[in-house]
C-alpha positions as CSV (number, residue, x, y, z in Angstrom):
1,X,-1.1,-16.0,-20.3
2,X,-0.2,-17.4,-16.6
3,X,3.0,-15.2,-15.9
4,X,3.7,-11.4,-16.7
5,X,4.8,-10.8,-20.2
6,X,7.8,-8.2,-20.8
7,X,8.2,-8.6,-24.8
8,X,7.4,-5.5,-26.1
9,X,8.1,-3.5,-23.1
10,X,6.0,-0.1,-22.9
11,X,5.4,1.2,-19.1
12,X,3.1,1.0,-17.0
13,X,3.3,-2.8,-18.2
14,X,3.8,-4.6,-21.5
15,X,1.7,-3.9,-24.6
16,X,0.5,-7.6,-25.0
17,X,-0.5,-7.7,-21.1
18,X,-2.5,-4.7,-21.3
19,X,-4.1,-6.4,-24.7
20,X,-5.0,-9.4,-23.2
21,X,-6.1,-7.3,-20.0
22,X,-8.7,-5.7,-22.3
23,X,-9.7,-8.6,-23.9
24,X,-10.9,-10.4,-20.4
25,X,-12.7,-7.4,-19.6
26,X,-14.9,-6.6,-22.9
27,X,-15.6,-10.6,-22.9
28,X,-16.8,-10.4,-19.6
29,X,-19.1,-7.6,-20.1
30,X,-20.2,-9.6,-23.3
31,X,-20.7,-12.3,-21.4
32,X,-23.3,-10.3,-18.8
33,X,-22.3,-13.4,-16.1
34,X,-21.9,-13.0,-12.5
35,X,-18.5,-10.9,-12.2
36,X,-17.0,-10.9,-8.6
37,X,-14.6,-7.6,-7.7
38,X,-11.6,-8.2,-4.8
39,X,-10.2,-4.8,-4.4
40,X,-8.0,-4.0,-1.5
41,X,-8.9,-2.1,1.2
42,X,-6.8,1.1,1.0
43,X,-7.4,4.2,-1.6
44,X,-5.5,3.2,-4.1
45,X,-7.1,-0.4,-4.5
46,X,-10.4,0.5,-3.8
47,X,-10.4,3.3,-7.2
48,X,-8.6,0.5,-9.3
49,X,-11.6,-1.8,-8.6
50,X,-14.2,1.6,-9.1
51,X,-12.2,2.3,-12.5
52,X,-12.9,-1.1,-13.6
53,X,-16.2,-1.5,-12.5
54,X,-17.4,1.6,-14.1
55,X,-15.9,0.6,-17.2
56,X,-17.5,-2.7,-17.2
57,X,-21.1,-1.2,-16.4
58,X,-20.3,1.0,-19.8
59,X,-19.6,-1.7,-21.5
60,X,-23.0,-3.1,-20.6
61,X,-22.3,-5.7,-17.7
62,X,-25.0,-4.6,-15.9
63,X,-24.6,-3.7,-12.0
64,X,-26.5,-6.5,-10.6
65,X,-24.3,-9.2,-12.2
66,X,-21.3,-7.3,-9.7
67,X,-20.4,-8.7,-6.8
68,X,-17.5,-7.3,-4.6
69,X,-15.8,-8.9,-2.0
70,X,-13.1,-7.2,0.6
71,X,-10.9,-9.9,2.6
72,X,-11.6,-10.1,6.5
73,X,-9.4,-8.5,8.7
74,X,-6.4,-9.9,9.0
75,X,-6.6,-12.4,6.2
76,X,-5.5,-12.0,2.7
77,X,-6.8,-12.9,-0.7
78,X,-5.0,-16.2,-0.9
79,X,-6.1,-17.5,2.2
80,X,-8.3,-20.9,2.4
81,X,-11.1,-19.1,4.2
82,X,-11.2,-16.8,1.6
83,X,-11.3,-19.0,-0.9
84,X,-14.1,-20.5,0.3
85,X,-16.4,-16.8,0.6
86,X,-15.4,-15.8,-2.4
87,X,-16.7,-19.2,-4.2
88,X,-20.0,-18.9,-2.4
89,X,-20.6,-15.6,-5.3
90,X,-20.1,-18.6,-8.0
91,X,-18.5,-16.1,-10.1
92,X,-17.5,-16.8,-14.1
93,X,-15.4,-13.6,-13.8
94,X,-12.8,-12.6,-11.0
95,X,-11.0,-9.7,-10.9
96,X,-8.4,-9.0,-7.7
97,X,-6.5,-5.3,-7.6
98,X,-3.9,-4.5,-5.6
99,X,-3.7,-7.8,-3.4
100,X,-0.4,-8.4,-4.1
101,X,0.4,-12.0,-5.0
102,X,2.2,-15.6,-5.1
103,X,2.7,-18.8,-7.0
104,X,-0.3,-21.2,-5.9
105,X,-3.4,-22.8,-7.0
106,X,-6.0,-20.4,-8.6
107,X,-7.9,-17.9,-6.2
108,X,-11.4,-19.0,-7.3
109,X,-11.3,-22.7,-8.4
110,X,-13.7,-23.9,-11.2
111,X,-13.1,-24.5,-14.7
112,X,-15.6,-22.3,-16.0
113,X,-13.8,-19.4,-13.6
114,X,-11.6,-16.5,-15.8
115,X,-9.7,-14.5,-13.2
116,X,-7.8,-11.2,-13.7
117,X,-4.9,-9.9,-11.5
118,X,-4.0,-6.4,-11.4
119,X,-1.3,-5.6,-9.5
120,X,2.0,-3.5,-8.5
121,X,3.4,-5.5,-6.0
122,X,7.1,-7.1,-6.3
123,X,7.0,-10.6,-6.4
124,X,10.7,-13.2,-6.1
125,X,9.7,-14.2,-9.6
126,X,7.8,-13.8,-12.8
127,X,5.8,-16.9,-12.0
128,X,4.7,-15.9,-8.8
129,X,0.9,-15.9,-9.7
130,X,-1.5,-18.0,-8.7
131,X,-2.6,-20.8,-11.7
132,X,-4.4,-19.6,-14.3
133,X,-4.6,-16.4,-14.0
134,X,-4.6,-13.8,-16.3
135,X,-2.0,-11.2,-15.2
136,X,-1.6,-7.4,-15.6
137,X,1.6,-6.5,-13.5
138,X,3.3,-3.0,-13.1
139,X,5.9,-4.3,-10.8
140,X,9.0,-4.7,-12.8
141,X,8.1,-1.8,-15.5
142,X,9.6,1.1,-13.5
143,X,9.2,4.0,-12.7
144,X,6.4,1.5,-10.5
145,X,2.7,3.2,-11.3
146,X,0.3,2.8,-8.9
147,X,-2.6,-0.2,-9.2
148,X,-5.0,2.7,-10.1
149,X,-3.0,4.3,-12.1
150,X,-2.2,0.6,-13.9
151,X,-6.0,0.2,-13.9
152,X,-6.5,3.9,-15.7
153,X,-4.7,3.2,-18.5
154,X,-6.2,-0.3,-18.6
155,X,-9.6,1.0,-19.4
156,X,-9.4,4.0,-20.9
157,X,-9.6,3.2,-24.4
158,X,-12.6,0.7,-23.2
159,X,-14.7,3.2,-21.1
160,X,-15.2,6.0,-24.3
161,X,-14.1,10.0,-23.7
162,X,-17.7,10.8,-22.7
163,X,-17.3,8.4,-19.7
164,X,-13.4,9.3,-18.6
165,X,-14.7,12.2,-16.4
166,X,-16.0,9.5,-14.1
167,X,-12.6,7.7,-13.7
168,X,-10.1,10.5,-14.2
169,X,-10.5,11.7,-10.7
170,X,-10.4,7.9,-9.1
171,X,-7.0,7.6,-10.7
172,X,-6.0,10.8,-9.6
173,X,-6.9,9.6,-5.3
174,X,-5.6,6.4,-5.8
175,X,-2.3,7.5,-6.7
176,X,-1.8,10.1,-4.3
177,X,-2.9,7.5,-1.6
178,X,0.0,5.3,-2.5
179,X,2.5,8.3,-3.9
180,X,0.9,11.4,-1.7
181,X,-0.2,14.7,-3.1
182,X,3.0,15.8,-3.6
183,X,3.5,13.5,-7.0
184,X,3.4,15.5,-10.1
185,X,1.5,14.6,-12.9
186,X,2.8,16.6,-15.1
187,X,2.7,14.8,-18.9
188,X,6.6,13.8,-18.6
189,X,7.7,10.1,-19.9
190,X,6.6,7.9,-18.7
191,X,3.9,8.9,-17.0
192,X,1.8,10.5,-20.2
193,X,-1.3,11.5,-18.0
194,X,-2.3,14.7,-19.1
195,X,-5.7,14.0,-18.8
196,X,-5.0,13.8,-15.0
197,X,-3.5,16.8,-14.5
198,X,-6.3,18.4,-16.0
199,X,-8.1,16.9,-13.4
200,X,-6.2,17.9,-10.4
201,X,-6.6,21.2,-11.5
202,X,-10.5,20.8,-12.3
203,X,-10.8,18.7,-8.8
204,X,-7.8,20.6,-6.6
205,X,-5.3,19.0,-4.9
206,X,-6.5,19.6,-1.6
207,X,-9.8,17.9,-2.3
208,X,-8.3,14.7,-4.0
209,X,-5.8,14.6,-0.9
210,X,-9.1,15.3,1.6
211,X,-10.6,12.1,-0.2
212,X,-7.9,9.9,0.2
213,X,-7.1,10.8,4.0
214,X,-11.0,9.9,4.5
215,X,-11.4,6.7,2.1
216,X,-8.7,5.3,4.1
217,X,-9.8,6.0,7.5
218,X,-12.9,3.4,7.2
219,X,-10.8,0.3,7.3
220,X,-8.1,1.5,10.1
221,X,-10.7,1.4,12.6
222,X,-11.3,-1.4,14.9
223,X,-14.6,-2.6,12.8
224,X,-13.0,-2.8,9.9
225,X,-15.7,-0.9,7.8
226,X,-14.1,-1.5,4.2
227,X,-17.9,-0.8,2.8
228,X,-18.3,2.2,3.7
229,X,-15.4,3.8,1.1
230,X,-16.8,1.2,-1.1
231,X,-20.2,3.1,-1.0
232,X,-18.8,6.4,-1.1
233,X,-16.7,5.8,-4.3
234,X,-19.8,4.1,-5.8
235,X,-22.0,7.5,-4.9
236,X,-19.8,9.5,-6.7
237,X,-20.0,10.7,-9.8
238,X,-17.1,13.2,-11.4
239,X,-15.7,14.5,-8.5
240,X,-14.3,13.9,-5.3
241,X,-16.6,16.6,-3.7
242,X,-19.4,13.8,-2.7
243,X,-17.3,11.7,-1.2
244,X,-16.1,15.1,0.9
245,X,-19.2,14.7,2.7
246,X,-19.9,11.4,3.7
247,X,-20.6,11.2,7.1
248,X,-19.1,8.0,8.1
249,X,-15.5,8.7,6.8
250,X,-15.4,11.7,8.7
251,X,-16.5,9.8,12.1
252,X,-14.0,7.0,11.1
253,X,-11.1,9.3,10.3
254,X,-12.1,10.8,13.8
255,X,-11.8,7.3,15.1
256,X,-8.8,6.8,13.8
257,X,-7.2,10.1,14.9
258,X,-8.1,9.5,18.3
259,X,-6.2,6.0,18.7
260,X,-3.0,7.5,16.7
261,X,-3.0,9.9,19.7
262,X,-2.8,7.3,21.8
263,X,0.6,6.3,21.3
264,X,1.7,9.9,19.9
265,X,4.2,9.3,22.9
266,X,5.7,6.0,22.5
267,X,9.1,6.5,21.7
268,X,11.3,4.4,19.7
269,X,14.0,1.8,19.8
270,X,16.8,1.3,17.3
271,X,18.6,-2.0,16.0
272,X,22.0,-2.6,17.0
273,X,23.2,-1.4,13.6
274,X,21.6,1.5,13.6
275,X,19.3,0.7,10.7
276,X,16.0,0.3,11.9
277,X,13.4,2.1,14.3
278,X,11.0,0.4,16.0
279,X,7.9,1.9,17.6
280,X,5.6,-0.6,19.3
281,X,2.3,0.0,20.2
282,X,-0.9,-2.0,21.2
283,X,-4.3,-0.4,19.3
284,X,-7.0,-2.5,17.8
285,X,-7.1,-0.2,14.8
286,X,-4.6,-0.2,11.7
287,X,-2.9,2.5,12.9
288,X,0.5,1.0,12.4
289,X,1.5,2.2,8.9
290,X,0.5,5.8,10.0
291,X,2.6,5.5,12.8
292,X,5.3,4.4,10.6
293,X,5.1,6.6,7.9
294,X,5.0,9.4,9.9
295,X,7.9,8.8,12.1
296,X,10.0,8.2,8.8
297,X,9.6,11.6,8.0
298,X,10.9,12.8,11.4
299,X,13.5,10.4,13.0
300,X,17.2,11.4,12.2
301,X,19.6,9.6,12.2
302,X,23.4,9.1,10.2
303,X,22.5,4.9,10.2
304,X,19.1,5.1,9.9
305,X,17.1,3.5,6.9
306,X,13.8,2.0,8.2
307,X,11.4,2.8,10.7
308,X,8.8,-0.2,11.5
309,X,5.3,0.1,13.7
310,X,4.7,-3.0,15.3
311,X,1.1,-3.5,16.7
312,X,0.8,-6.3,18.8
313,X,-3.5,-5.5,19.0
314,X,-4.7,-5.7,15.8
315,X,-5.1,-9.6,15.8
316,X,-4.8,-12.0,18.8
317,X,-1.3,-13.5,19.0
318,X,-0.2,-12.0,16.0
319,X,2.1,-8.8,15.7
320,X,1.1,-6.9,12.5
321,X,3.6,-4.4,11.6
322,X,4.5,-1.8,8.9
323,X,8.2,-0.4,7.6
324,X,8.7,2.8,5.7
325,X,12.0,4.1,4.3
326,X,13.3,6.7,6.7
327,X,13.0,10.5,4.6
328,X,16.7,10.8,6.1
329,X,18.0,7.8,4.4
330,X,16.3,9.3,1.2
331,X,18.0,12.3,1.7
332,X,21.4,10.3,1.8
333,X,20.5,8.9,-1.0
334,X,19.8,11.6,-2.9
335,X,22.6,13.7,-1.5
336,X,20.0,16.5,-0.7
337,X,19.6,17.6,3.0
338,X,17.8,20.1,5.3
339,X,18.6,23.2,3.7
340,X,16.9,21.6,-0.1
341,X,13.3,22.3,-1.4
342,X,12.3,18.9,-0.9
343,X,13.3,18.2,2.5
344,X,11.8,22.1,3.6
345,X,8.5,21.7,2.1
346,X,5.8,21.4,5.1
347,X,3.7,18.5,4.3
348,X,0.3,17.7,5.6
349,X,-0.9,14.6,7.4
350,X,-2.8,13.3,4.6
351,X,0.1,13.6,2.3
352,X,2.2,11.7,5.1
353,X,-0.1,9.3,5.5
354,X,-0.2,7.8,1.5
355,X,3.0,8.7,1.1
356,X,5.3,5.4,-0.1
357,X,7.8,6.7,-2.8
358,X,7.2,4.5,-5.7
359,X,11.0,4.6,-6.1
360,X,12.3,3.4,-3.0
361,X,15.7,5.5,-3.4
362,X,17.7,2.6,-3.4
363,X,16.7,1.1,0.0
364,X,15.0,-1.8,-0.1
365,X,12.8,-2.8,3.0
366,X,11.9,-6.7,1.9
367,X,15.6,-7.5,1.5
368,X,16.7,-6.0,4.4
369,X,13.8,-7.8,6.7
370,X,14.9,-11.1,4.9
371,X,18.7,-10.8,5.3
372,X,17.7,-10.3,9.5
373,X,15.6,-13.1,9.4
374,X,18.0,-15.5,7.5
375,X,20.6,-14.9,10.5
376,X,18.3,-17.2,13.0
377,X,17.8,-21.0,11.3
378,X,14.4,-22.1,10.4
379,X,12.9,-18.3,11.5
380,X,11.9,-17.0,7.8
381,X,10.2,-20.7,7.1
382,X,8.2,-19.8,10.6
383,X,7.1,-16.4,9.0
384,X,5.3,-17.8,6.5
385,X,4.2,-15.9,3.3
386,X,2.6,-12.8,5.4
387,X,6.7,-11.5,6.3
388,X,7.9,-9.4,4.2
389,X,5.2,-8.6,1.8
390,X,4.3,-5.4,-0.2
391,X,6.9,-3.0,-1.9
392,X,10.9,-3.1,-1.7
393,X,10.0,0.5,-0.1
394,X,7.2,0.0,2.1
395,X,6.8,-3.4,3.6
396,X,5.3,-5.1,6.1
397,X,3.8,-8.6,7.6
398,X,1.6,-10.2,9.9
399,X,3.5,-12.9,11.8
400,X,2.7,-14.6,15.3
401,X,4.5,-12.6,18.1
402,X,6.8,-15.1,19.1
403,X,8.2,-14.8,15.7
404,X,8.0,-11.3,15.8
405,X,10.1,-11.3,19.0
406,X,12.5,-13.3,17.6
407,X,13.2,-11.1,15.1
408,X,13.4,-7.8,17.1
409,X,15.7,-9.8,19.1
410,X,18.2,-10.6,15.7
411,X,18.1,-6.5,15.0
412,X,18.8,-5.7,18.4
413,X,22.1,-7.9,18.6
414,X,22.9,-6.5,15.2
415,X,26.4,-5.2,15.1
416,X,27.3,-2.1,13.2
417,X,30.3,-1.6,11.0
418,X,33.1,-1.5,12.9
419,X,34.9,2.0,11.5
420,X,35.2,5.7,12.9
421,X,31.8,7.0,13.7
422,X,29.6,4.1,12.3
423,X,30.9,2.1,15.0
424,X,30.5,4.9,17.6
425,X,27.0,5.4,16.7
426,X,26.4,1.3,16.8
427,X,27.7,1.5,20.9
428,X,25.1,4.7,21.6
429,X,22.7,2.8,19.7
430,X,23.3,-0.4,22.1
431,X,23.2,1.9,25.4
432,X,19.9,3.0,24.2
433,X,18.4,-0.6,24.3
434,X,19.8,-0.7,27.8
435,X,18.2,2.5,29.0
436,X,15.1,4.1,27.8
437,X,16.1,7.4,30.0
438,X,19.5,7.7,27.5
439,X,16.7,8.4,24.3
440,X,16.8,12.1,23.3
441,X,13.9,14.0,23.4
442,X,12.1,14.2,20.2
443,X,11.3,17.7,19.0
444,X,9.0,16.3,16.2
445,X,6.5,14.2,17.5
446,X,2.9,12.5,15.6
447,X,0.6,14.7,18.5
448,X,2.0,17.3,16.0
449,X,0.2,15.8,13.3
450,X,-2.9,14.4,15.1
451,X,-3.8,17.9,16.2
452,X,-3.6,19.2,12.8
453,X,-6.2,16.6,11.7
């Protein structure tokens, strides 16, 4: 099977993908061959990869015969430089989670090579894999689950109830580090993860959400240090409470911390339509989806519908930048305001920081980055495959900064709708570009949430 399969639909994906899923995995732990793992770097890759690698060391691959490989900085799994690291393993078996994807030759070539994709990212098509590969996709099976929690249901029927203990708990971080630890997991359809809930009573919720906030810290800092979750994850064994008090995660999470407070101050600057935000900042640390999540939950505003980071640091003469939905356009959405439960419940800096909303609420970041970008000829062609990328409702890119410019440029001369107050707001919003003095002050700012951490 090269493409996702949707006969027989049954969430988190179809039953016959999940089938053939398991099939690739049991033959590769038959097969005891030199198995190579390509998790991505944030919580909820890195615990889909530790699900499936626990579950093929109980299936008797032994440990040795893994290999795991995390992308440089910058780069992505589909990259020819990667390509050519991830050959030098000369693996039989590949398995990538949570990479995201597109149509292309296969990621490890070889004919003897068998590669798995696991994976919740949207992609234009069903086809949009890369040849040959065997694929396991969440992304059009809504509600959306998580790559860990795809990964969970995977192997659990592979990895024996004696073992779950030890993969209960990773699927449990790795969701709240995409969904935060406000997601309920509650046995309601679809998601029928009882098990789970036992566990986030048995682990508490604080802990899990502890665990994510420091498995994520390692690769924001400026050195990248991916490994180091890597090793934490793979010192655990069932619960999060290890991984609690692992010394480097704290020092990078202080790391981290300390370059978000940085730029707790910059301030930020709003399309012509009113529809995006746009803090800019320069930090050699992957602090830009903090930066944007976080501001989503605060900025306020009757247009408003995304708020981007742009960090113009991370890479030489490339801007990488992040997009969240904005929690006001949410509530607009959802026709629930400040006075509701959800919009009055304090939330903590860890939940902020994995929070995504599987759902989206009915704005969707990729299509509206893509209908700016079609307005200047020839601009998304320049882009390249790295605009745009990730979840309808959080999305982002790495593009050169002369791109990036040009964009910012098409959403500043964006023109609101011309009726009543829509239109009023579009002028204020236009005077605001002219004059950084005519921003109001805001009462809610990140130092808030730095201090707390």
């Amino acid at each position: 099977m090269s493409r996702t399969d949707k006969s027989h639909m049954k969430w988190p994906s179809s039953e016959k993908a999940l089938q053939t899923a398991r099939s690739f995995l049991q033959q590769c732990a038959n097969c005891r061959s030199r198995t190579l793992l390509v998790p991505d770097k944030d919580a909820d890759g890195l615990c889909a990869s530790m699900i499936i690698y626990r579950t093929l060391t109980r299936l008797g691959l032994p440990s040795d015969q893994i290999s795991v490989h995390f992308v440089a900085k910058g780069s992505n799994v589909h990259s020819a430089s990667e390509q050519e690291r991830m050959e030098a393993y000369n693996p039989r078996f590949v398995i990538v989670a949570d990479q995201g994807s597109r149509r292309g030759g296969p990621i490890v070539r070889g004919k003897d090579v068998d590669t798995l994709i696991v994976d919740h990212h949207w992609t234009d098509t069903e086809d949009d894999f890369p040849e040959g590969a065997i694929v396991l996709s969440a992304a059009r099976y809504p509600p959306i689950a998580t790559s860990s929690t795809l990964s969970y249901i995977l192997c659990k029927p592979l990895i024996g109830k004696g073992y779950q203990e030890e993969i209960d708990y990773l699927c449990a971080i790795g969701t709240y580090g995409d969904l935060g630890t406000s997601f309920d997991f509650k046995p309601s359809p679809p998601w029928p993860l009882e098990d789970i809930e036992v566990c986030v009573r048995r682990c508490t919720k604080k802990a899990l959400g502890e665990a994510v906030a420091l498995l994520n810290a390692p690769r924001r800092t400026a050195t990248y240090d991916v490994h180091s979750a890597w090793d934490a994850l793979l010192q655990a064994g069932t619960s999060p409470r290890s991984i609690l008090s692992f010394t480097r995660l704290h020092a990078a999470r202080r790391e981290v911390n300390s370059e978000v407070a940085k730029v707790a101050r910059n301030r930020p600057w709003f399309s012509g339509d009113g529809r995006v935000a746009l803090i800019r900042v320069t930090n050699g640390a992957q602090i830009h989806p903090i930066i944007a999540t976080r501001w989503a939950g605060s900025l306020k505003s009757k247009k408003l519908e995304v708020v981007m980071c742009a960090n113009d640091g991370y890479l030489p003469g490339m801007t990488n930048f992040s997009c969240r939905v904005a929690k006001c356009a949410k509530e607009r959405i959802n026709g629930s305001g400040e006075g509701s439960v959800a919009a009055g419940k304090k939330r903590s800096a860890e939940e902020l920081e994995g929070d995504t909303d599987a759902e989206g609420k009915g704005v969707d970041i990729i299509a509206i980055l893509n209908r700016y970008a079609s307005q200047e000829s020839g601009l998304r062609e320049s882009m390249g495959y790295n605009f745009a990328r990730g979840h309808k409702e959080a999305s982002g890119g790495i593009v050169r900064t002369e791109d990036f410019e040009r964009l910012w440029k098409i959403m500043q001369d964006s023109k609101p709708e011309q009726n009543g107050d829509q239109a009023g707001q579009g002028r204020n919003a236009a005077k605001r570009r002219k004059k950084s003095s005519d921003f109001p002050a805001q009462k809610n700012t990140l130092e808030g949430w730095v201090t707390k951490n």
